[in-house]
C-alpha positions as a LaTeX table, in Angstrom:
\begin{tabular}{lrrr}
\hline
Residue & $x$ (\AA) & $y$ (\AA) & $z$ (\AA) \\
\hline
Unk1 & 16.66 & 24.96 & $-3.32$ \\
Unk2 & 17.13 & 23.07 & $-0.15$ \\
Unk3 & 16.85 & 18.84 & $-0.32$ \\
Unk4 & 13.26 & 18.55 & 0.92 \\
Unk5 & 12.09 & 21.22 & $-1.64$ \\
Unk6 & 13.69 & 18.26 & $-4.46$ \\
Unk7 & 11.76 & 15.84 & $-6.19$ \\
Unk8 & 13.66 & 12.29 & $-5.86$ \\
Unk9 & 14.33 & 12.81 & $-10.04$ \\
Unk10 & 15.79 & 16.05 & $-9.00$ \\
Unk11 & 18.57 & 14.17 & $-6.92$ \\
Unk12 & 21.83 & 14.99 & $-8.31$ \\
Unk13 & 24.52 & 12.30 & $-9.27$ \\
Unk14 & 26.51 & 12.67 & $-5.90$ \\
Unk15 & 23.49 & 12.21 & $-4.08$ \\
Unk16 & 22.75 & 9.01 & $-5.94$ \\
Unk17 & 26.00 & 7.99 & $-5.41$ \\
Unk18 & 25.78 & 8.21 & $-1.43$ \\
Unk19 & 22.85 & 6.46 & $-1.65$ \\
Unk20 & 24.24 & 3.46 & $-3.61$ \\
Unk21 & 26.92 & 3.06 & $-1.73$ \\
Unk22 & 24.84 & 3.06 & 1.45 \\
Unk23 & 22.73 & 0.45 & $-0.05$ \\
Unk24 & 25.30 & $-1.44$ & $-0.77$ \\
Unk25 & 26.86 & $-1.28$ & 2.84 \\
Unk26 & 25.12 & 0.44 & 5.60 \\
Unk27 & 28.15 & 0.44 & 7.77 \\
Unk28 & 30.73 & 2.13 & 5.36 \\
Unk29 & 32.77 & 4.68 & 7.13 \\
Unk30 & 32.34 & 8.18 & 6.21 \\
Unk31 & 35.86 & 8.47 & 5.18 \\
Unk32 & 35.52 & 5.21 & 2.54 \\
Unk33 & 32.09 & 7.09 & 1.33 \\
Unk34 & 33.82 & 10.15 & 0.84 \\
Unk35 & 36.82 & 8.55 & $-0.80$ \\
Unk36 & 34.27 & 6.08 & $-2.72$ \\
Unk37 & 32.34 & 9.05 & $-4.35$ \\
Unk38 & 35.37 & 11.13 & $-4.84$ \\
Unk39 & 34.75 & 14.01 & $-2.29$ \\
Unk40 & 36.09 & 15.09 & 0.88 \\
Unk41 & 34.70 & 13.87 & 4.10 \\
Unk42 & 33.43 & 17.02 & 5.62 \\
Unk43 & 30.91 & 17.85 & 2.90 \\
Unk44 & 30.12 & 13.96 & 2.46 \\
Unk45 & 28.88 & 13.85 & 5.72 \\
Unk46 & 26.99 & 17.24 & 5.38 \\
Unk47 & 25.09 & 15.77 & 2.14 \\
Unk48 & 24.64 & 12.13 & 4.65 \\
Unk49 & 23.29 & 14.39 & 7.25 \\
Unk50 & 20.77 & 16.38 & 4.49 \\
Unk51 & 19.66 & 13.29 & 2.87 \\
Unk52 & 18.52 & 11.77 & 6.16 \\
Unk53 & 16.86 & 15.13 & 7.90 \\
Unk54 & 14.90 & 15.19 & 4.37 \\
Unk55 & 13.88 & 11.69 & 4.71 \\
Unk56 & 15.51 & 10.13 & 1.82 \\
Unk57 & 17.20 & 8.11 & 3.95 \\
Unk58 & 14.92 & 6.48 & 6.33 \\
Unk59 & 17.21 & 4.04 & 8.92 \\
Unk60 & 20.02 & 1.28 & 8.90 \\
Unk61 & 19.60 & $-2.01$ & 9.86 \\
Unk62 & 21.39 & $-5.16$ & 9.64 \\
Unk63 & 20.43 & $-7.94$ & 6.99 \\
Unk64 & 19.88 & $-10.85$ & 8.89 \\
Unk65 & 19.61 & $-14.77$ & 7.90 \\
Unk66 & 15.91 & $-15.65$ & 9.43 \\
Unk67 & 16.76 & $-19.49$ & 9.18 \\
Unk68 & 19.39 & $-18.65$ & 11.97 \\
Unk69 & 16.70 & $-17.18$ & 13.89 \\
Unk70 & 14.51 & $-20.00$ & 13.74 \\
Unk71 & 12.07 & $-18.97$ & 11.29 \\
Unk72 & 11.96 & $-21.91$ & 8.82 \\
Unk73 & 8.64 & $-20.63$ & 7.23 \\
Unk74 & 8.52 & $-17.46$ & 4.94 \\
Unk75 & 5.11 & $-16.74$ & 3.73 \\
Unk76 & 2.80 & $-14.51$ & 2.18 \\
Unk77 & $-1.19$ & $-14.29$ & 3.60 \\
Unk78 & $-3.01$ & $-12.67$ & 0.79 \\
Unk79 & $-6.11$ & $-11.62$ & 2.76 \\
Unk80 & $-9.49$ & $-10.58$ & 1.59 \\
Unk81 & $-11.21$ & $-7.60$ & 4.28 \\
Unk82 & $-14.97$ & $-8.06$ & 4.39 \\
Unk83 & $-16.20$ & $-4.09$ & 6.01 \\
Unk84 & $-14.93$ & $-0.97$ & 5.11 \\
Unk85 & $-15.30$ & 0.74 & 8.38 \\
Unk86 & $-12.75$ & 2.66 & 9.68 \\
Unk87 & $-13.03$ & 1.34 & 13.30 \\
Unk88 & $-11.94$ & $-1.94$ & 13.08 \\
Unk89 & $-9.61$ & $-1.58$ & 10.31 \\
Unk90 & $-7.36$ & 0.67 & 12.86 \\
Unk91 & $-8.08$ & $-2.60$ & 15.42 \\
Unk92 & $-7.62$ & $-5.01$ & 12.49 \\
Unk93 & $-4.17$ & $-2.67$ & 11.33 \\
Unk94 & $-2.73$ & $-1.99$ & 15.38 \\
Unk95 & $-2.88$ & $-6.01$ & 15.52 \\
Unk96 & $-1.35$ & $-6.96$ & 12.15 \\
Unk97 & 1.63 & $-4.32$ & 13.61 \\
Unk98 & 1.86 & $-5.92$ & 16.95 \\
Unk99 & 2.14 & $-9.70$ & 15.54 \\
Unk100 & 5.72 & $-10.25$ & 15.72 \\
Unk101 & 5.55 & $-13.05$ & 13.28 \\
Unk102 & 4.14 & $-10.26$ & 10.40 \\
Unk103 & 7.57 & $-8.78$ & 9.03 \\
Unk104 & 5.40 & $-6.43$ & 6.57 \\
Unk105 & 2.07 & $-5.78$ & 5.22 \\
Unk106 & 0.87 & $-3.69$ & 2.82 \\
Unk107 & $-2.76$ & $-2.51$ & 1.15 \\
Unk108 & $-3.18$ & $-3.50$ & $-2.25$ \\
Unk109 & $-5.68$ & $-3.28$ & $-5.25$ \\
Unk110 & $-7.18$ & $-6.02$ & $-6.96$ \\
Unk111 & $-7.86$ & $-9.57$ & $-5.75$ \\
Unk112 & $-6.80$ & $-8.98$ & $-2.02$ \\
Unk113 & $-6.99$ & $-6.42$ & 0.20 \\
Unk114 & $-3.61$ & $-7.04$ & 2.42 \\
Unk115 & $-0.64$ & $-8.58$ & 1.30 \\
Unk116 & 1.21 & $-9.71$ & 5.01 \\
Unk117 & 4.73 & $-11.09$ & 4.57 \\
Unk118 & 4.87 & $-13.65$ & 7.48 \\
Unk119 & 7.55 & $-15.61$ & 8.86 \\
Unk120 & 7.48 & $-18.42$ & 11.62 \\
Unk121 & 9.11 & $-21.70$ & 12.92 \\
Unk122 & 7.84 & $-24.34$ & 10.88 \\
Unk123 & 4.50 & $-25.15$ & 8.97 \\
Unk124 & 2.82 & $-26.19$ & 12.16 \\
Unk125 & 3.31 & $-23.15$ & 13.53 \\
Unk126 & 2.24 & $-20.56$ & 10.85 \\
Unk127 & $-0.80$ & $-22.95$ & 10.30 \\
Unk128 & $-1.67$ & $-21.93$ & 14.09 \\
Unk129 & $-0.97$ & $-18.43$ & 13.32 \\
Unk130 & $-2.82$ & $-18.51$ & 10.51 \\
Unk131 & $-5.86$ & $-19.84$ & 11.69 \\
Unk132 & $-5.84$ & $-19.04$ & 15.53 \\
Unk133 & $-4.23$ & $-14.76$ & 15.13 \\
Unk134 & $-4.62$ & $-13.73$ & 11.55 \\
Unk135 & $-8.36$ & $-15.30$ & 10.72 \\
Unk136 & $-10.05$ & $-14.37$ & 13.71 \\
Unk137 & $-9.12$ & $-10.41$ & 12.90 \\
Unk138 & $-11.90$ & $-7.85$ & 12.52 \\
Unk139 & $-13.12$ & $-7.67$ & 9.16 \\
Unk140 & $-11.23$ & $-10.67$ & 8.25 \\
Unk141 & $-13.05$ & $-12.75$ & 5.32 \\
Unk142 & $-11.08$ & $-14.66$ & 3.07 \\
Unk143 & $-7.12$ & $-15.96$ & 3.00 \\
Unk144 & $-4.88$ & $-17.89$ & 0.89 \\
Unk145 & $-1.28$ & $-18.80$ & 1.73 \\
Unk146 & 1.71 & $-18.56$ & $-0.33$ \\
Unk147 & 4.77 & $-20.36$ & 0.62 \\
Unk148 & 8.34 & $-18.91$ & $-0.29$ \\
Unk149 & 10.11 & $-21.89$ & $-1.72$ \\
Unk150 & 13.80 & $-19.87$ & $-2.08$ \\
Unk151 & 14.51 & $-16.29$ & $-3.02$ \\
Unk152 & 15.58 & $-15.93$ & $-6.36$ \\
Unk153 & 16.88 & $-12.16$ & $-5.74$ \\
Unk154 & 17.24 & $-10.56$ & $-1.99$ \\
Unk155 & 15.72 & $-7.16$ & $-1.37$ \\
Unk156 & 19.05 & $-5.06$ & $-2.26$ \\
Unk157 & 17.58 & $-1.79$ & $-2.19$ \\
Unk158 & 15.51 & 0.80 & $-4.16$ \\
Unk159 & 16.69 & 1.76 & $-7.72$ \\
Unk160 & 18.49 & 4.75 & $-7.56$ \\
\hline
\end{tabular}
């Protein structure tokens, strides 16, 4: 059975392992994950190599601090959609993509229909995002604010 034929429960240990680790630190040497997990290098890296062709591992990026960036506002636009049809919601989805200032946004059930994770400079300037960019989208009806005070616990990964 080859890695893409696995379901992600059918992951054995030393894949979770490699997948911890890189979690933990994206930039660990081969050699320190092999030693880490207990395994030698060459067939760490073929199992590194495996997990990402299959798509279990998706990128690596750098965490960085936004506030050293410049972007003093974190928020979340919980946004109500007033049409269903499929034209301009790939307008309405190509522009929530291309907005710089949108660092994710997903579809949700329930109250709202989008769920955009927003950061900008200060509160001036997401309130002119806000109501200049994201209100004036297609299909647009309805949107509260939420403000991210301080984060409690940082995005460290999936469970694995």
């Amino acid at each position: 059975m080859t890695h893409s034929q696995l379901q992600p429960s059918g992951l054995d240990e030393t894949d979770r392992r490699i997948l911890r680790a890189l979690q933990r630190d994206g930039r660990i040497t081969n050699a320190a994950l092999a030693d880490e997990i207990g395994m030698a290098a060459s067939p760490c890296l073929r199992r590194l190599k495996a997990l990402e062709e299959d798509g279990v591992i998706t990128g690596y990026r750098a965490e960085i601090d936004r506030r050293a960036l410049g972007h003093g506002v974190e928020a979340y636009a919980f946004v109500k959609l007033a049409q269903s049809d499929p034209d301009w919601r790939t307008r309405l989805i190509a522009k929530l993509q291309s907005f710089e200032e949108v660092i994710s946004c997903h579809a949700m059930t329930g109250e709202c229909d989008l769920l955009v994770h927003i950061v900008a400079g200060n509160i001036e300037a997401y309130g002119e995002f806000a109501m200049q960019r994201l209100l004036t989208l297609p299909g647009v009806a309805d949107m509260r604010s939420s403000f991210v005070l301080s984060t409690i616990k940082k995005d460290k990964g999936w469970p694995v």
